[in-house]
Structure formats: structure tokens, C-alpha cells
N, C-alpha and C positions, 0 to 999 in steps of 0.2 A: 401591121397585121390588121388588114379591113374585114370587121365583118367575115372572120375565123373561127370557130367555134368547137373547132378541130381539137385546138388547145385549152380548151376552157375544163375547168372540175367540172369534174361530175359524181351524181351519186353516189354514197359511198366514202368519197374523199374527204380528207379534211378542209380546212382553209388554210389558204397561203398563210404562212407563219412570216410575215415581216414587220415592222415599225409602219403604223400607220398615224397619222396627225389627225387629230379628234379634238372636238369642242372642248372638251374634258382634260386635251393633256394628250402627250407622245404616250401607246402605246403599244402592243404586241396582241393579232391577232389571240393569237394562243391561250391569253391570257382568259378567255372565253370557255377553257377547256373546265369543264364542270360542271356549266352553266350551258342553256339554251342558246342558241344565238339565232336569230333572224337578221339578215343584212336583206337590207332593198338597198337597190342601184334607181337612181333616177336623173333625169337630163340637165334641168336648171334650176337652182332655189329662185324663191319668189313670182316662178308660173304658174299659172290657173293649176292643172293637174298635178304639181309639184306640189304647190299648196294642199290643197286637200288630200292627198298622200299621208302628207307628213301630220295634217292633221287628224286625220282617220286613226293616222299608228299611234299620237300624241292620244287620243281620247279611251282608246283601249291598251297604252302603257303598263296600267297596276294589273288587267286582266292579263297579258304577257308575264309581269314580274310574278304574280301571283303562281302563275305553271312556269316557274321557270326560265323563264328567257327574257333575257334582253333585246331590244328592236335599236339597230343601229342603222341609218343611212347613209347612203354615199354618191357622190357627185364630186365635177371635175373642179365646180365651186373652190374660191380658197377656202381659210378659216374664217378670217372676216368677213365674208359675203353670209358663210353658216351663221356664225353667230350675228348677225342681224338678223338672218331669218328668222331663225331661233327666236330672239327677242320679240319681233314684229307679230308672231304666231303665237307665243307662248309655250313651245315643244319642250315635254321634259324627254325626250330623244335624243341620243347624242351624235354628232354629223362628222364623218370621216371626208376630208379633203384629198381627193388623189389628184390633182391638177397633171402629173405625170402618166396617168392609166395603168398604174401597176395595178391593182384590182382590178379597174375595169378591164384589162388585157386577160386576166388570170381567168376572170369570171366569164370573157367570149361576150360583155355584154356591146361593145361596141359595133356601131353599123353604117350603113352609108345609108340617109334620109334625103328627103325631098323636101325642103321647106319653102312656102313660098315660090315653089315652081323652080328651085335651086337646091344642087345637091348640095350636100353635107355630111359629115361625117359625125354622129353623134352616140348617146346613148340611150340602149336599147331598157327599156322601164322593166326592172326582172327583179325577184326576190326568191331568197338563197333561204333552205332554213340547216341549224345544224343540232345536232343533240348534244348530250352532255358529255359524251366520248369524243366530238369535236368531229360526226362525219356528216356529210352533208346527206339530209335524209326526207331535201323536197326545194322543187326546184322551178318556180315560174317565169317564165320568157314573155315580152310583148304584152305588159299585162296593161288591162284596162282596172281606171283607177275606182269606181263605182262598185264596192261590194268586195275591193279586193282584201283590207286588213283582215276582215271580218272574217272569210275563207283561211287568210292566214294564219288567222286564232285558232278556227276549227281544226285548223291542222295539227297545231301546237297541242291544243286539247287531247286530241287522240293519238299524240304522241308521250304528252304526260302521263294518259290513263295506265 
């Protein structure tokens, strides 16, 4: 499925309820249900924009947990590529490894790119938010990485109030 979108949730829905493999331990989307959830999808740990991502969500964490949510990441990274990141960053975030793309197939965030004047097939930088019922209630594609947690809080914010 290239670059599909057809299939991907949408507003409204929950998240895919399966076992995902996380810095923290195997666990169960689901398990989120009660709880905010913000998932960002991004292409490689330890790249320039990958980097400051993760560090944008890592600085504004307690403002997330404070309203509510939790901010998880994901990429096709293993666990060990995460957790150096992790460590290398100092992210108190925790990093889901789908090296399979069962998220990233779910979420439609996969695409065909051009790197270096060579295509590829990669992923699309997008963030998922969900509420405490577990439906997805905001949804960013193609996001550029300057200004975007901060939007992402605002959203949170006025989904807390």
C-alpha cells in the first residue's frame, strides 16, 4: 500500500488497538484510553528534523502531561536505534518501533519521496491527536517541524478546556 490514504483513520476513530513495542516495554494502544494521546509519525531517529521534533515534544512533555496527554513517537527505527536516541537527546518521550508499518499503514502515513534525486518510499512527518474516549480529534499531515509541538499543545489546551 504506497502512498494510500484511503485506508488510513480518520477523525472521529479510535486507534488501532494492537501490541506495539515501546522504549518503556510491549504494550497495547488502548491502553491510552482515559488518557490524551498525541502520537507523531516521523521518518528517521538521529536526523536534523527528527531531532528537533523530538526535542520540541521532550521540552513541552510536563505541559502535555499536565492537560492530559501523553506524546508518544513513532518510526520504522528499531528499539535500540530509539533508545540511543533517546539517551543521545535526553527525551523523557517514549518511542514505538514499527519496523513492519502496521501503524504507519493504519495511519496512511507512508509515501513515495524523492531523496537525493532518488525515489523512496518513506514517511510522511504527521501527528495524530486523540482524547480521553480514545477518538481521534486532530490530525496533521506533511508537517513542517518549526512551531509545530507548540500548535500541538494549543490544540491539546483547547481540547482540555
Amino acid at each position: 500500500m504506497i502512498d494510500d490514504r484511503s485506508a488510513a483513520l480518520v477523525l472521529g476513530q479510535g486507534p488501532l488497538d494492537v501490541n506495539v513495542q515501546t522504549t518503556l516495554g510491549e504494550a497495547r494502544l488502548s491502553a491510552y484510553l482515559g488518557k490524551g494521546l498525541v502520537l507523531y509519525f516521523y521518518p528517521k531517529d538521529d536526523t536534523p528534523g527528527c531531532t528537533v521534533e523530538g526535542q520540541d515534544f521532550t521540552r513541552l512533555h510536563a505541559d502535555f502531561l499536565a492537560a492530559g496527554y501523553q506524546v508518544v513517537g513513532v518510526s520504522r527505527d528499531s528499539l535500540r536505534a530509539h533508545q540511543r536516541f533517546i539517551e543521545k537527546y535526553s527525551y523523557t518521550i517514549a518511542l514505538i518501533s514499527d519496523p513492519e508499518e502496521v501503524l504507519c499503514s493504519a495511519f496512511g502515513v507512508m509515501k513515495d519521496k524523492t531523496m537525493y534525486g532518488k525515489p523512496v518510499r518513506g514517511v510522511d512527518r504527521s501527528t495524530f491527536v486523540f482524547n480521553r474516549q480514545g477518538q481521534m480529534v486532530a490530525a496533521w499531515r506533511s508537517v513542517k517541524v518549526p512551531g509545530h509541538a507548540e500548535e500541538v499543545l494549543a490544540k491539546v489546551h483547547t481540547l482540555s478546556a
